[in-house]
C-alpha positions as CSV (number, residue, x, y, z in Angstrom):
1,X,-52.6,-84.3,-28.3
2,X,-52.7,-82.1,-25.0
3,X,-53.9,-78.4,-25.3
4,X,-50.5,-76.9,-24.9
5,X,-49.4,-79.2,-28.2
6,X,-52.2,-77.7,-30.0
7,X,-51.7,-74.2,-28.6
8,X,-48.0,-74.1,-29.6
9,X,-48.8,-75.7,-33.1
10,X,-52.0,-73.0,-33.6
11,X,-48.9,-70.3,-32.8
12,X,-46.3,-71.9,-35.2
13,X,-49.3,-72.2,-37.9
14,X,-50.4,-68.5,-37.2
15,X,-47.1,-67.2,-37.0
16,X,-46.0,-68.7,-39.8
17,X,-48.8,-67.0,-42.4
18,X,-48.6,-64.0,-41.3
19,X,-44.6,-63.8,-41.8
20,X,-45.6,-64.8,-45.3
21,X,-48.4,-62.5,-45.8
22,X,-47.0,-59.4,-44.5
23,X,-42.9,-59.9,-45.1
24,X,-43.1,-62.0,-48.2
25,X,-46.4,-60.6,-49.9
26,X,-47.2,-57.5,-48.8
27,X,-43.9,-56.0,-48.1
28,X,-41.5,-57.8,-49.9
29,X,-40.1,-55.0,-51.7
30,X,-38.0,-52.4,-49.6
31,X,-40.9,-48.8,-49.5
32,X,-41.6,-46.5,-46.8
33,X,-44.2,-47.5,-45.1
34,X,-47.2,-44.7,-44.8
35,X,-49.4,-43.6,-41.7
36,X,-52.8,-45.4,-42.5
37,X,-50.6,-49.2,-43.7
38,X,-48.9,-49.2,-40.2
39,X,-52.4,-48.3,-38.5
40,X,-53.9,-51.6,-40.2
41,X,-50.7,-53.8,-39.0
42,X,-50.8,-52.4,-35.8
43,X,-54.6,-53.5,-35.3
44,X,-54.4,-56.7,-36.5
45,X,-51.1,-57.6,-35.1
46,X,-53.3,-56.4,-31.9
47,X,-56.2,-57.8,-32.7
48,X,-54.0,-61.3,-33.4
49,X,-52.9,-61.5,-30.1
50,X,-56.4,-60.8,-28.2
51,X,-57.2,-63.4,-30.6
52,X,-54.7,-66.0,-29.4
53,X,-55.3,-64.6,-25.6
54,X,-59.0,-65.7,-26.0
55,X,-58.3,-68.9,-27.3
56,X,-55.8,-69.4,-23.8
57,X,-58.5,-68.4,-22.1
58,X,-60.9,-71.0,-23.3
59,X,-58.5,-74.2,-23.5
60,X,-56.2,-73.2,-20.6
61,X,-58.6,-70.9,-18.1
62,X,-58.5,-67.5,-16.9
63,X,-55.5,-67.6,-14.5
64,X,-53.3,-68.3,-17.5
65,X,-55.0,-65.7,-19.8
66,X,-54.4,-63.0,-17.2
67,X,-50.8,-64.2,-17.6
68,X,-50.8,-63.5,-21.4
69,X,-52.1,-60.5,-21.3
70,X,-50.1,-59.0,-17.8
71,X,-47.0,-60.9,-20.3
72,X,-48.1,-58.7,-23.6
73,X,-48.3,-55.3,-21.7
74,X,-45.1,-55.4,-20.2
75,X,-43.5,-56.7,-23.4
76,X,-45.3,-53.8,-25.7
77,X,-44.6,-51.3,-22.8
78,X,-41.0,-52.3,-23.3
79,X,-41.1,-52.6,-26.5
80,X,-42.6,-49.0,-27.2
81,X,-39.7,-47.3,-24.8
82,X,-37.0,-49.1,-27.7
83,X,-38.6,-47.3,-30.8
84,X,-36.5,-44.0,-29.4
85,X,-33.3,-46.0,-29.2
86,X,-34.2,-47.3,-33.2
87,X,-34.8,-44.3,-34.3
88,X,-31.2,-42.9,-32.4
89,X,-29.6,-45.6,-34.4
90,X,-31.4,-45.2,-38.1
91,X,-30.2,-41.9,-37.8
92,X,-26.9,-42.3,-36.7
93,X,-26.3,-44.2,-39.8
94,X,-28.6,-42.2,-42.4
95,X,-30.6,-44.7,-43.0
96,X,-33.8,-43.8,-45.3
97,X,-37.6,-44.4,-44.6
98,X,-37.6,-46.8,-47.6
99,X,-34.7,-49.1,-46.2
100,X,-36.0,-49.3,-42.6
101,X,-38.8,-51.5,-42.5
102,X,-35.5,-54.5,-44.2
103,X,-33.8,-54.2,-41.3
104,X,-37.0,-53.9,-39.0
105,X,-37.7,-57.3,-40.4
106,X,-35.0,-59.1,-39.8
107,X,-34.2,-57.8,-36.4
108,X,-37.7,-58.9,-35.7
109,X,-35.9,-62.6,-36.6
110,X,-33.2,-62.2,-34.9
111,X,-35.6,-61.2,-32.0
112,X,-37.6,-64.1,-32.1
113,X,-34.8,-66.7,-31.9
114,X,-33.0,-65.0,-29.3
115,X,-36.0,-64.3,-27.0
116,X,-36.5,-68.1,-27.2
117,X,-32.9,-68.8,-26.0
118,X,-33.1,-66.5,-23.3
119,X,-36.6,-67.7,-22.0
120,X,-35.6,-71.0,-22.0
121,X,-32.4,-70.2,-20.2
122,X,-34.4,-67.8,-17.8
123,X,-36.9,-70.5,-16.8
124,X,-34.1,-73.3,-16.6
125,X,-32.4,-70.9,-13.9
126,X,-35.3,-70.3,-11.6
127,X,-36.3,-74.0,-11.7
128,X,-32.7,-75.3,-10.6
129,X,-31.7,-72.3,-8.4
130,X,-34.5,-70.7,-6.8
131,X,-32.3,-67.8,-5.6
132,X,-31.7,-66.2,-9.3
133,X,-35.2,-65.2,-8.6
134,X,-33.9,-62.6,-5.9
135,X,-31.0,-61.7,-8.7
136,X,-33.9,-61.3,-11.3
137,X,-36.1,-59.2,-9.3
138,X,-33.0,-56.9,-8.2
139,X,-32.1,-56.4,-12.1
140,X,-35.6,-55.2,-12.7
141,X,-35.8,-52.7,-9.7
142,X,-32.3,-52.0,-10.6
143,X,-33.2,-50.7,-13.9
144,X,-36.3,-49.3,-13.5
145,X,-34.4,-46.6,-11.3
146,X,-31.5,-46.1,-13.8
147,X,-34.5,-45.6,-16.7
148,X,-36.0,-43.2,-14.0
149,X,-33.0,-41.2,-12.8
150,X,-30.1,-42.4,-15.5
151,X,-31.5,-39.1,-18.1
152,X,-31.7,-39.7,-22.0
153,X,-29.8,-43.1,-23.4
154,X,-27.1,-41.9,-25.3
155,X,-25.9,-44.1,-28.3
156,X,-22.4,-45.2,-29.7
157,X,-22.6,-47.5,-32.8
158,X,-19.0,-47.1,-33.0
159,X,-18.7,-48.5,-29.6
160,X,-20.6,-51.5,-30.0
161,X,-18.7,-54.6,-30.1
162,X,-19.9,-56.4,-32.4
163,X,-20.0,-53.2,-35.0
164,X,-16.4,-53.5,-34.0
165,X,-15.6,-57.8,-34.7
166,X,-17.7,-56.5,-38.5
167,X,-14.9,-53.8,-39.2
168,X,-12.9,-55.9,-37.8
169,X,-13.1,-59.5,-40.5
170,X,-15.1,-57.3,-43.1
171,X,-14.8,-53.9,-45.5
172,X,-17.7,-51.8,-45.2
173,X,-18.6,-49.3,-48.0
174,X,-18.9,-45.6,-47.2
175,X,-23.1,-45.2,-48.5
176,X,-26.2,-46.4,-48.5
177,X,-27.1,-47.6,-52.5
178,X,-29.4,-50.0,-52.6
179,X,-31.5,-52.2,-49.8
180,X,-28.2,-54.7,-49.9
181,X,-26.8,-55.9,-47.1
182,X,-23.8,-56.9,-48.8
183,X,-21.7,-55.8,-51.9
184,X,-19.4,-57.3,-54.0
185,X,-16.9,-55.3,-56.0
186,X,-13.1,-56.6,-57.4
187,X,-13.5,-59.9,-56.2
188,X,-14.6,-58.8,-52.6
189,X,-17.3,-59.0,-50.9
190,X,-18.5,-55.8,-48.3
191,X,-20.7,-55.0,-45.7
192,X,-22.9,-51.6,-46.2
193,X,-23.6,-49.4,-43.4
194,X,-27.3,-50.9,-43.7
195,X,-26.0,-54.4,-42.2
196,X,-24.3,-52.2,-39.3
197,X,-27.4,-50.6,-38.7
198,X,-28.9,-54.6,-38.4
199,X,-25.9,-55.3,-36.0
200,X,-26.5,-52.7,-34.1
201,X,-30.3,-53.4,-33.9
202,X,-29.7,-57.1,-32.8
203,X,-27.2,-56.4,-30.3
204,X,-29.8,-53.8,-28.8
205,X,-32.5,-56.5,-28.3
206,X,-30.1,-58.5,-26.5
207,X,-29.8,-55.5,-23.9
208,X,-33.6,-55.3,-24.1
209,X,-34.2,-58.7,-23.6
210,X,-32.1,-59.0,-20.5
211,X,-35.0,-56.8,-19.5
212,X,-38.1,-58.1,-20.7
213,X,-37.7,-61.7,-20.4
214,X,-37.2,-61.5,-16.5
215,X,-40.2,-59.0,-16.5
216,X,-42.7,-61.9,-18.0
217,X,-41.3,-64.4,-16.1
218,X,-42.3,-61.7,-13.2
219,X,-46.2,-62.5,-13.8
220,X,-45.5,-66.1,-15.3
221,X,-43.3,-69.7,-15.7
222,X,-45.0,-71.1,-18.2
223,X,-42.7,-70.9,-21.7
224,X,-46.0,-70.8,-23.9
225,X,-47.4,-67.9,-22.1
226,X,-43.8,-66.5,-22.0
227,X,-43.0,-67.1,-25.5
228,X,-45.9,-66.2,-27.1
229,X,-46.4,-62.6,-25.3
230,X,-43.1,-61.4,-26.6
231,X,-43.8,-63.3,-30.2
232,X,-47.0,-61.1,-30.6
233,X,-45.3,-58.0,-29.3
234,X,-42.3,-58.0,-31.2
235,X,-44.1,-59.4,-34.7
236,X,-46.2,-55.9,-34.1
237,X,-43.1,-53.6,-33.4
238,X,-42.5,-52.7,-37.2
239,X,-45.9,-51.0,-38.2
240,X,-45.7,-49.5,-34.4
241,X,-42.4,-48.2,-35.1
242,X,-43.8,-46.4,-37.8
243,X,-47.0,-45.0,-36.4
244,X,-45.0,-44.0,-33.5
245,X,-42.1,-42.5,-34.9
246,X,-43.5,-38.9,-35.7
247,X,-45.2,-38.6,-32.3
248,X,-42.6,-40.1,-30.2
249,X,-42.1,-36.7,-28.4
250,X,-46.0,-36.7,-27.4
251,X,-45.1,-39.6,-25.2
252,X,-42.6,-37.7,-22.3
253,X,-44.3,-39.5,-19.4
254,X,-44.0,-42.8,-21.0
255,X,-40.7,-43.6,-19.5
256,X,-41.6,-43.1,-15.9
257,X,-44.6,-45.6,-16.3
258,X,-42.5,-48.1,-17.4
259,X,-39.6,-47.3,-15.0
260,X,-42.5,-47.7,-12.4
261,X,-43.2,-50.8,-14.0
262,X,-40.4,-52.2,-13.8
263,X,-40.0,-51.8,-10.2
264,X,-43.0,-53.2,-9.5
265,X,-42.5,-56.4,-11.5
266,X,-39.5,-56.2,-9.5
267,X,-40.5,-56.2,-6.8
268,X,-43.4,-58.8,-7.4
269,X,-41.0,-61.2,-8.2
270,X,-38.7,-60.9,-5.1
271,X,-41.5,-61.5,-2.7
272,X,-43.1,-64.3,-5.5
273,X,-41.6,-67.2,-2.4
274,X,-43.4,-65.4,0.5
275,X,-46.9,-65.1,2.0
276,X,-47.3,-61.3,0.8
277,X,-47.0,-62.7,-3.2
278,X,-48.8,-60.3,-5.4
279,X,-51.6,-62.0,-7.5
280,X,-52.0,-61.8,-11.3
281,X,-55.2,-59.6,-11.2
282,X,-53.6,-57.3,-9.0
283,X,-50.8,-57.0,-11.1
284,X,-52.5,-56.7,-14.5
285,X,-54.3,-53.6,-13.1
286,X,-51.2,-52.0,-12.0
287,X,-49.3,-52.5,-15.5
288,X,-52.8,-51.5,-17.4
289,X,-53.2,-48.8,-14.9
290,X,-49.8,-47.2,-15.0
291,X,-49.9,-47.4,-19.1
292,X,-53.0,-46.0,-19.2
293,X,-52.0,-43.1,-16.8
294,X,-49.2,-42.4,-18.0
295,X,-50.0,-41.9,-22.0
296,X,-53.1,-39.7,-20.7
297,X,-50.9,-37.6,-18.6
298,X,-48.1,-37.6,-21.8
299,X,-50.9,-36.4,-24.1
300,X,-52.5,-33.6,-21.6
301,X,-49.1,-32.5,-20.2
302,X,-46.4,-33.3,-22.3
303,X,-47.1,-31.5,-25.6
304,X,-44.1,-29.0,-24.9
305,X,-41.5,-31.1,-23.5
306,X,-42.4,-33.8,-26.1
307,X,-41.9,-30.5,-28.7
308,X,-38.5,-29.9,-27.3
309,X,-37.5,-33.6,-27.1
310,X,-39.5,-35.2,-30.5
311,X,-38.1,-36.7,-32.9
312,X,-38.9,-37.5,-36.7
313,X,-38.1,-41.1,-38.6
């Protein structure tokens, strides 16, 4: 059995208890999720993936490990950028504390599986046409100036499409009553506005993946390093949601750093086939830099505009 067999069936293993442990066990039941229980997810869905980084390090070597960890930045960076757009979306729809962390949980399903069709198709295109990694680059650049200069994202549930194909085949009842995703009443079965929400959370991580994924492939190829970076990211985004939600506004300066990000994973990529490539040290400095500076400069200089701008779950 070769190391990336082992690594991959480690992940599966890993993966796999924890999902049991903290969505079947410990939050099984639909509650609102305090301050100090998404602290303790949040550090040892951390501490999980420094955990799995070190193990890369050992069987597969430093270069690779560097990848991992470049790969987890970008995807957290990312990642913590989307808790404003969930927390636009939850209350659009009036959807409680208590009923969040359901649909957290399976959007972080839906996330996994669809992060591992895009990664797969994202690697299949650079390894049969070279150029898409020119059209990859661009997209990154490109977006990183719209999240610079394009102002606050403004959402439209209503809008969405598939919101639309739902109302479309299905009846959807007017309130939230219980943690259902479906109703039946007079012989007929309905949607409630908490499987809209769900929609309209999955649908959003398609955007966001058309993102991400070409960001990690920025700092690596390799679908384990790939894969697992946004596994350990995402599996961590419900207990960061909620020790992020109340203090979102403290983070104003967050945006730029990962607009600059994005531009400079962008821009790594596009000269990736020539002589001035940007190695992985270099890089993971940058991202680690630009993160670091720009939460310090959030917290020291944003306390009024993140007053103005904050948000509550």
């Amino acid at each position: 059995m070769n190391t990336e067999v082992i690594l991959w069936s480690g992940f599966a293993l890993l993966i796999g208890v924890m999902l049991v442990l903290d969505l079947g066990v410990f939050n099984r039941k639909s509650h609102e999720i305090g301050f100090r229980e998404a602290v303790c997810w949040t550090v040892v869905w951390a501490s999980l993936a420094l955990g799995f980084n070190t193990w890369i390090y050992f069987e597969m070597g430093r270069e690779k490990a560097l990848e991992f960890l470049a790969g987890y930045l970008i995807e957290q960076s990312l990642s913590v950028d989307n808790l404003f757009v969930f927390i636009m979306i939850f209350s659009f729809f009036h959807v409680g504390r208590n009923h969040q962390p359901k649909i957290l949980k399976w959007g972080i399903f839906g996330a996994l599986a669809m992060r591992a069709v895009f990664i797969l198709a994202g690697i299949g295109l650079i390894q049969r046409f070279s150029w898409t990694t020119y059209l990859f680059g661009t997209i990154l650049i490109v977006t990183g100036a719209k999240m610079l200069f394009g102002g606050e994202e403004q959402i439209e549930p209503e809008k969405n499409f598939a919101v639309r194909l739902v109302r479309r085949f299905m009846p959807i009842t007017k309130r939230i009553r219980s943690d259902r995703f479906f109703v039946r009443r007079g012989g007929i079965t309905a949607a409630t506005p908490l499987f809209l929400t769900l929609v309209v959370v999955e649908s959003s991580d398609v955007i966001f993946a058309v993102d991400s994924i070409p960001a990690v492939l920025s700092v690596t190829r390799d679908p384990l390093i790939v894969y697992t970076s946004n596994a350990f990211a995402v599996m961590g985004l419900r207990s960061l949601y909620y020790l992020l939600a109340n203090v979102m506004g403290m983070f104003s300066y967050l945006k730029l750093g990962v607009s600059f990000i994005l531009v400079f994973v962008g821009i790594k990529m596009l000269l990736s086939h020539s002589s001035w490539s940007i190695s992985i040290t270099f890089s993971l400095g940058v991202i680690f830099g630009v993160l670091a500076l720009s939460v310090i400069t959030s917290v020291l200089f944003g306390t009024k505009k993140g007053k103005r701008h904050g948000t509550g779950g």
